[in-house]
N, C-alpha and C positions, 0 to 999 in steps of 0.2 A: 334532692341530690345528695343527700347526708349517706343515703346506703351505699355509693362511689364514693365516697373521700379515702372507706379505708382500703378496700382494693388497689388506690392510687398510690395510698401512702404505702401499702406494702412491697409496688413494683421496684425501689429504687434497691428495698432489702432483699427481693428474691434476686435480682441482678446480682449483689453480691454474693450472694452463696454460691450462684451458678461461677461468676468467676473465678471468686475465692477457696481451695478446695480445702475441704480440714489440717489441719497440721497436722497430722499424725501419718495424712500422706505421704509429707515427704522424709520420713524414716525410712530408713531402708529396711527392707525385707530380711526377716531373720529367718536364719538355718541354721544348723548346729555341725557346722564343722567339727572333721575330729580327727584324729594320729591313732594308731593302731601301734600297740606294743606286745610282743609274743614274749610270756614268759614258759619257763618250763621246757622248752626246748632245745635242743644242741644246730643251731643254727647251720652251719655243714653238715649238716646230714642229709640223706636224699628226700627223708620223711618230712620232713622238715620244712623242704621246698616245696615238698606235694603239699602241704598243709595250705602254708601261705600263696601257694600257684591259686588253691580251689575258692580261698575266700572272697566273696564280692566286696566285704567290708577294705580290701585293699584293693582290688581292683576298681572300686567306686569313688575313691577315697576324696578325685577332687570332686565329684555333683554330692555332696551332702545332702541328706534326707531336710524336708521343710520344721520335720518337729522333733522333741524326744524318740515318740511313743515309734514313729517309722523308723528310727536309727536304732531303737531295742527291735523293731522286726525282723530288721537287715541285720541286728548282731545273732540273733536268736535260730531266722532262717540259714546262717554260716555256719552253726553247731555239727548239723549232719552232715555237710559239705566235710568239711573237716574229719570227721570223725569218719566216715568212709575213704576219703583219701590216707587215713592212717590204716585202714584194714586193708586198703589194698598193696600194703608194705607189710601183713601182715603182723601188724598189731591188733589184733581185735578184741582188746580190754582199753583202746584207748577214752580217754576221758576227755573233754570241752567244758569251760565255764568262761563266760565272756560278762564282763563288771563293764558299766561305763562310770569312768570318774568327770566330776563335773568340771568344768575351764574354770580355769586361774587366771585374776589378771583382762579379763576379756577371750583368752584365747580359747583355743580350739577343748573340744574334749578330748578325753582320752578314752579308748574303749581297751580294754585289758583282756586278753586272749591270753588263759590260761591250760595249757593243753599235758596231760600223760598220757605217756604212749605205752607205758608197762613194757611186757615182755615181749618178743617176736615167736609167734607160732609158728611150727614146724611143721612139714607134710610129713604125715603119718604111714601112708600107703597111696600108691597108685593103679588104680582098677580098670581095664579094658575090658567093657560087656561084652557078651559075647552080637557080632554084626547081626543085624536085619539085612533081609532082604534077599539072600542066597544062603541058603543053608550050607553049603561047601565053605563059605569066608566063617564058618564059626570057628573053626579049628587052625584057622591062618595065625599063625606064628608072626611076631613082632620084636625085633630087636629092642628090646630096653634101653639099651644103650645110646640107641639115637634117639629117646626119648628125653626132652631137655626137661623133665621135672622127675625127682628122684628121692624114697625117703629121707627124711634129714633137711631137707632143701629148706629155705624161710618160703612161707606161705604167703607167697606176695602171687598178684593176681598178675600177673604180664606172663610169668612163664606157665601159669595156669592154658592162658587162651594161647600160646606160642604150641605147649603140647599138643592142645587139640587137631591144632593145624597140622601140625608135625605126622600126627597118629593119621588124619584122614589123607598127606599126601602118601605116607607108608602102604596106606591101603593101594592106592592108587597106583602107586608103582607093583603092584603084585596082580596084577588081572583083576583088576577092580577099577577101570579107570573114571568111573561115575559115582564113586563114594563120596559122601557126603556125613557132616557131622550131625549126632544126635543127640538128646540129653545129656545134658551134662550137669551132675552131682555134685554138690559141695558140702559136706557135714562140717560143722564147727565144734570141736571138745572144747567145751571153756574147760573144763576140770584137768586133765590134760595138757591142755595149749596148743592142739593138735588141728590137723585140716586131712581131710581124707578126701581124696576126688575120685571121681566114678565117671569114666568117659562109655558114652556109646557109641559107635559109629556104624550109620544106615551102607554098607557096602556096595547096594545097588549088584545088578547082576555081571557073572562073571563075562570077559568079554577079551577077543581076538580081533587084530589090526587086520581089518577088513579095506575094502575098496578106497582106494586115496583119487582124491577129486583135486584138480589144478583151476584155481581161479588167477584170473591177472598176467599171466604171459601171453605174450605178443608179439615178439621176435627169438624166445628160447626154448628150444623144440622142447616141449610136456616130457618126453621119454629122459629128456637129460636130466631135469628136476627126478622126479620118479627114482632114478639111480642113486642120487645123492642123499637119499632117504636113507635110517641105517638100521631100517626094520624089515620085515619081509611078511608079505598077507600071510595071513594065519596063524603067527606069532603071538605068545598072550601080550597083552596090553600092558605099557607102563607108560606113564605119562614122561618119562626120563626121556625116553626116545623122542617123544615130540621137540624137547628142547633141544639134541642134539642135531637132529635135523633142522630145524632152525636156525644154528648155528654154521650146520654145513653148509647149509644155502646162503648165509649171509657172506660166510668167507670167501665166492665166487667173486665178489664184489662186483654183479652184475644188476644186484639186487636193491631199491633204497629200502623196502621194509617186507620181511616175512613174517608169517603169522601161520603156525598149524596148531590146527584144534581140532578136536573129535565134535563127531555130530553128539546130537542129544541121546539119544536111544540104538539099544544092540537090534537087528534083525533077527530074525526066527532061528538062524545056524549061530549064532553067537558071534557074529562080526559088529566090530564096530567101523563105521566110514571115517577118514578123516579129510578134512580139508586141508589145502594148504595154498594161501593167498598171498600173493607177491605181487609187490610194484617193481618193474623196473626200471635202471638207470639210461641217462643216455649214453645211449653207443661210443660215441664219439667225444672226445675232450684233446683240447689243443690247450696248449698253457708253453710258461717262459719265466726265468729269471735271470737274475744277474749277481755277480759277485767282483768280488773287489779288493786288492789290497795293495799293498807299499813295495811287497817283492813279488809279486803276480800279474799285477797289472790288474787290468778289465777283465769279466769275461761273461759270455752272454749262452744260455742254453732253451732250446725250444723243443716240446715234442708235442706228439700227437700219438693217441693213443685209441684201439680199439676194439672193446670189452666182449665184442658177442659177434665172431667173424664169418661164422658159417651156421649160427643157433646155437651152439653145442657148449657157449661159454668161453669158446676160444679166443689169446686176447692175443694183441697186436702192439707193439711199441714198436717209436721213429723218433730216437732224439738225433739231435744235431749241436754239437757245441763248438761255440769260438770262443777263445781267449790267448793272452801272448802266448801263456808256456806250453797249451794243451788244445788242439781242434781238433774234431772229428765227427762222423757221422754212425750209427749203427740201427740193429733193426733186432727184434727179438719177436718171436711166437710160440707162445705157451698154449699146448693141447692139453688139456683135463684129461683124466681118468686115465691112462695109458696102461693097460696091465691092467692096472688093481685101481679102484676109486680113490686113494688117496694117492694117486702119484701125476704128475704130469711129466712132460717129456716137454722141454724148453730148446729150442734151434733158434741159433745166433751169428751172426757174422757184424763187421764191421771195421772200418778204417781209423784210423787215430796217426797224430802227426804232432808229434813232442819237439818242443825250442827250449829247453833249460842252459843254466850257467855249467849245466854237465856234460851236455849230448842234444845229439838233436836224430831224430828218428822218424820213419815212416812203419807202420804196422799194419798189415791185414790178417784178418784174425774169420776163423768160421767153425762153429763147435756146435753141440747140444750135447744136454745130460737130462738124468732124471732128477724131480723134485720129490722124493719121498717125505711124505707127511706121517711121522710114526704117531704124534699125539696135536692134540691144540699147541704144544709148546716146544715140540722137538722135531726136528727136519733130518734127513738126511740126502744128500746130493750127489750126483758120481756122472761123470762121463770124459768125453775127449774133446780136446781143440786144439786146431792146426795155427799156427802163425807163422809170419817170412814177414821179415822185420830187416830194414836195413838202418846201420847205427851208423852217426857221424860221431866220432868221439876224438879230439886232439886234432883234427882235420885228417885224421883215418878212418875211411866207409868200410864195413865191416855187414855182408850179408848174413842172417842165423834163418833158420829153417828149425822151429821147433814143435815137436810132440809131445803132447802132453794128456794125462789123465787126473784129472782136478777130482780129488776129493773130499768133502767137508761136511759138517755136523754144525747146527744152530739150533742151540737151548735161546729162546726168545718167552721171557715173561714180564718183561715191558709190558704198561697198560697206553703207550702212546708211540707212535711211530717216530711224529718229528718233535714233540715235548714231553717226553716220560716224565713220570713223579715217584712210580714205586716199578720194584721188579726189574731185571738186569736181560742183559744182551753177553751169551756167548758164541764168540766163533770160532773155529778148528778149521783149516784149510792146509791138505796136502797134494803137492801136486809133482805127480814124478816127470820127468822130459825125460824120455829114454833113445839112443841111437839104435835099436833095433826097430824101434817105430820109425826111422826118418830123421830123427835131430839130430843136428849138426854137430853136437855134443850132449851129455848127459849130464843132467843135476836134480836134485830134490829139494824142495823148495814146501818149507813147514810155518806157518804163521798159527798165534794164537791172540785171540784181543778177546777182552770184558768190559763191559760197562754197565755200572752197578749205579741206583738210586733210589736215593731215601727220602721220603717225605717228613721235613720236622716239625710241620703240622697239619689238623683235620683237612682243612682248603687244600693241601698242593700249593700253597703260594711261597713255600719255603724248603726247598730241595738240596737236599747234597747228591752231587755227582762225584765217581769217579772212572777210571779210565785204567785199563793196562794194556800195554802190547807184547808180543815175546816172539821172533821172528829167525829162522836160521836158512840157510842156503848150504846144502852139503854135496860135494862130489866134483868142484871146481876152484880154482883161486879167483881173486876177487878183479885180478886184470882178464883174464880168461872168460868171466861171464861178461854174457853182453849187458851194456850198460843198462838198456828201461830193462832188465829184471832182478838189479841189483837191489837191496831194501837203503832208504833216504828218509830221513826225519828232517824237521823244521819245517814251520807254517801252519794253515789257519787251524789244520784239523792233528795235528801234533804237537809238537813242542811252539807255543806261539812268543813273541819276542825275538823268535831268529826269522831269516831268510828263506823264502822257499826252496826246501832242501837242503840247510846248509847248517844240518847239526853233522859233527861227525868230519872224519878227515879231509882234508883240504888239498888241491896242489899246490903248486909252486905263486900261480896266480888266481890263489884264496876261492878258488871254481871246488865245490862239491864233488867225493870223488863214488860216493855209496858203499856197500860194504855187504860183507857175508852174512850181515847179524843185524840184529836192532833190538832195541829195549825203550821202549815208551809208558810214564808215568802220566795222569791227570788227575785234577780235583779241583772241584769246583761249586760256589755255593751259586745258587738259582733264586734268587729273592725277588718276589712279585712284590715292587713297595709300593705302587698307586694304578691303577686299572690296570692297566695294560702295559706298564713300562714297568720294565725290572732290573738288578745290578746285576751285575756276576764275578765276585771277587775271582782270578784263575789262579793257578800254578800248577805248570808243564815240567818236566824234567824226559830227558832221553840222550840215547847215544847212540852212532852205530860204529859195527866194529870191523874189521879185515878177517877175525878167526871166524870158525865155522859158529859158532855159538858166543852170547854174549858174554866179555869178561866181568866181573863184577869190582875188578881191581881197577879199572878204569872211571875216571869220574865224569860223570853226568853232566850234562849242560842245563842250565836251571833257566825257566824263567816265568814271570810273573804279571800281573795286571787288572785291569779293572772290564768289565764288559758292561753293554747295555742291551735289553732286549725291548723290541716292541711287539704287543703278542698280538697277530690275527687269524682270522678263522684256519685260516690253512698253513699255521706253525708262524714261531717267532722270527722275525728280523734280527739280525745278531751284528753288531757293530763290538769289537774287541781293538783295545788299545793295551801291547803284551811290550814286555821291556826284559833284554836278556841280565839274569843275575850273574853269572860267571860268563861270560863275554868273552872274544879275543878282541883284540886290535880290529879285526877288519869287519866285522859283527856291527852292523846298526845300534842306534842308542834307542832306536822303538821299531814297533812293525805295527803297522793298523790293516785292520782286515772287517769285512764284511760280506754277507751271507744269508740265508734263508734256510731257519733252522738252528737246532743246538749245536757244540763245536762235537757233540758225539752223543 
């Protein structure tokens, strides 16, 4: 039994070992943490960021390499990183040396990124080979000038690749719409300091706007699409035109997305097809809001609307509004193309029933004009509208019968309908009522308003708005016109802190009397402070006047206040709490008003 004794005796020490695990186990695992310090650089600089953007050694900073020899392969593999992020700013003498110093103390290392960046190269020349692929695009002439890289320029690599694109859409819009880029050269002068680039562009063959294909409609007749196109078969090719069709088609607003593009390949005559792919909207949309204030009361408006009534794009509106000072109902139909493809012809009628501290009135009204569209941002308007209008004014009813020819001009470069940020709204609106037409009497009636805004910064989340109005009435006195077409300021969308209606001269029993004239000031900051809810410090100012034209000797009624918006998808909620600064006696000490939308 002696050959088991020691087997026995060694069970109770391998137990322990298996228990007991070395001490060295429970050390903790070493890495070599480390802090990264750039010397040699001007830290504002853009180079600068590019440097430290490109380096892994900072962007790894907290998983630390396990040893030395991996945190020298991570500082070693950063050299080139670096060092091409400096050439593509056009440094290409720059220099990298990265030292690792050892911890102090226990702590971390330090790895020492030492970088020159030398001189900034210059583009020397810029070269257009002659195109592949059509022999006729060799001799194709290229504006220089819309070419964003130019001798002189720093030989940074972003306007290098911007050119190219630039050069192959240039092709593209010249009967080339299938060009495409090719080799492209870069020489580097170190002696010099110089970059010289060599573009070639594969032009692909010359090509003419051939047969246009309709994918995706479904209730709007193919020939109406077709028309809005603003090329004609046979025409050379630009790819400019695709996108203004696109755009034509989208302003129908019948449309939720267009897409034209050319097929792949020209046919044997030199046409190219294009397609052109549309979803559309639905037809029909019914919707409602509500507003609200301290001298207006409630008031509630609903319509219904319908974008494509016969195929042809033709649209349909039926609003209906109630509230104390204002109800009524009206109906509007906008035909496309009328004449010429950018005009429509709009027919209107409609009833409205006025209760103010002024007058109170019944009106039917029935008109159309033409919508001329001269650009994307300029309109011009013109036609006629009848009205018979009976006015209660002093407990005297007073019939008017008036003819009139409304004409007006609208510079629109606002990038938003109900929340602009940048780009301004003007309007011009003249409207003569003459008694050889029919009216009961004769006046001219001239309004001008602006509203301009600024973004004061990248997001739009900080806007300055402002507002002007300038309004005259000529060829009547001010008790001789009938009251609703006299000009009245105060309230939610004027001067706020007053009355609805009740800037400007007053009777006997402090009632709004209107006037020949108007002058309306606004300004306003838009500040989006947390999601979706934002301030709006105001300040309104205006007057109206008795003379034909505003006096300026006359002072201004001021006032001022705090708003609140809450933004959703289909524009801001607008809560405004306005306080008059020059006030009379009979003038409220606040007005609170609320809305859908900005106050202009």
């Amino acid at each position: 039994m002696r050959f088991l004794a020691v087997p026995l005796l060694m069970v109770p020490l391998l137990m322990v070992s298996w228990i007991a695990p070395p001490a060295y186990a429970n050390t903790p695992p070493t890495d070599f943490s480390y802090i990264v310090r750039f010397e040699g650089l001007d830290q504002t600089t853009a180079v600068a960021e590019a440097i430290t953007d490109s380096s892994t050694l900072v962007a790894q900073a907290r998983t630390p390499p396990p040893t030395r020899a991996a945190l020298r392969r991570r500082a070693n593999q950063d050299i080139e990183r670096m060092i091409a992020a400096a050439r593509s700013f056009g440094y290409y003498d720059a220099a990298v040396d990265v030292a690792i110093e050892p911890p102090v103390d226990s702590g971390p290392s330090t790895v020492v990124v030492t970088a020159t960046t030398g001189q900034v190269y210059a583009v020397a020349d810029v070269a257009v080979h002659a195109m592949t692929g059509d022999s006729s695009a060799v001799g194709l002439e290229l504006p220089r000038a819309d070419i964003p890289l130019k001798p002189g320029d720093p030989a940074v690599a972003a306007p290098v690749l911007d050119a190219e694109t630039v050069l192959v859409r240039l092709v593209r819009e010249r009967g080339y719409p299938l060009a495409k880029a090719g080799e492209r050269k870069v020489v580097i002068d170190r002696a010099a300091k110089t970059m010289m680039v060599t573009y070639t562009i594969d032009s692909g063959p010359r090509a003419r706007f051939g047969p246009v294909r309709v994918v995706g409609s479904e209730t709007v007749d193919p020939t109406y699409i077709l028309r809005r196109l603003p090329w004609r078969y046979g025409q050379d090719a630009d790819v400019r035109q695709l996108e203004k069709g696109r755009r034509a088609l989208t302003a129908t607003g019948v449309f939720d997305t267009v897409t034209v593009t050319f097929d792949d390949a020209v046919d044997g005559d030199g046409l190219l097809p294009v397609q052109v792919t549309v979803v559309e909207r639905d037809r029909r949309t019914i919707g409602a809001g509500v507003s609200a204030s301290t001298s207006e009361g409630l008031g509630a408006t609903a319509f219904w609307t319908h974008r494509n009534l016969f195929g042809g794009a033709e649209r349909f509106d039926f609003r209906a509004d109630l509230a104390e000072v204002k109800s009524g109902v009206s109906g509007q139909l906008r035909l496309p193309d009328i004449i010429r493809n950018d005009q429509d012809l709009v027919l209107h009628s409609g009833y409205v029933e006025k209760n103010t501290d002024s007058f109170d009135s019944e009106t039917y009204s029935v008109g159309g004009y033409f919508d001329w569209r001269l650009s994307r941002i300029l309109s011009v308007d013109y036609g006629a509208v009848l009205e018979r209008s009976e006015v209660d004014e002093d407990g005297v009813s007073s019939q008017f019968t008036l003819v009139g020819i409304p004409l007006g001009v609208t510079l629109d470069t606002a990038d938003d309908l109900l929340n602009p940020t940048k780009g301004g709204r003007t309007r011009l609106r003249f409207t003569p009522y003459l008694e050889t037409l029919g009216s009961t009497q004769a006046m001219y009636q001239l309004s001008v308003q602006h509203a301009h805004y600024l973004a004061l910064d990248s997001a739009g989340d900080m806007v300055l708005a402002g507002r002007a109005r300038w309004g005259a009435i000529i060829g009547s006195s001010t008790t001789n016109l009938p009251a609703d077409k006299r000009f009245y300021s105060g309230g939610s969308g004027s001067v706020r802190g007053y009355a609805f209606q009740h800037v400007g001269p007053l009777d006997a029993g402090n009632e709004p009397l209107g006037g020949r004239s108007v002058i309306e000031v606004s300004a306003e900051l838009r500040w989006r402070v947390w999601g979706d809810v934002g301030i709006v410090p105001f300040i309104d100012a205006g007057q109206v006047y008795n003379t034909e034209t505003p006096s300026l000797d006359e002072e201004l009624q001021w006032g001022a206040g705090l708003g609140v918006r809450y933004f959703t998808p289909v524009g801001p909620v607008r809560a405004d709490l306005g306080f008059p600064l020059n006030g009379r006696d009979s003038d409220d000490t606040f007005q609170v008003y609320f809305s859908l939308g900005q106050a202009f």
